[in-house]
Phi, psi and omega in degrees: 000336179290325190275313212278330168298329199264002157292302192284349192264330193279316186278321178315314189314304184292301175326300167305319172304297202307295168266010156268343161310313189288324173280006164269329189286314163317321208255308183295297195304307155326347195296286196304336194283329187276335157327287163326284161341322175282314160344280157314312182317293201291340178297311183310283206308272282255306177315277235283323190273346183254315172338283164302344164297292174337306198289326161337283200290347177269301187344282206304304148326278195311327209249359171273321154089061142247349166309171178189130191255117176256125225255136178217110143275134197287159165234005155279353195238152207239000000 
């Protein structure tokens, strides 16, 4: 009965290494990709802030009626 605890005490043992190895190899590996990820994001939102900037000014343009639609013809294409 001694041996078979202490078999078992041995495989609980390793099974716990085993997965604090894994959620440390996870955690170090996880760092830089959410750095990047965040990264892209704040890149994303600024993108997003000139857009709606853009968009503003055209609004603003169109509802003052200074806009003007200029007709542009290619005279190469038939």
């Amino acid at each position: 009965m001694n041996r078979h605890f202490g078999w078992a005490m041995l495989v609980v043992a390793g099974v716990l290494f085993g997965c604090l190895l894994g959620t440390q190899q996870k955690t170090s590996a996880e760092a830089p990709a959410d750095a990047a990820v965040e990264q892209r994001d704040d890149e994303i939102v600024e993108q997003l802030k000139q857009i709606n900037l853009q968009l503003k000014e055209l609004n603003t343009m169109f509802r003052s009626g200074t806009a003007r639609v200029v007709e542009v013809i290619n005279p190469g294409s038939e």
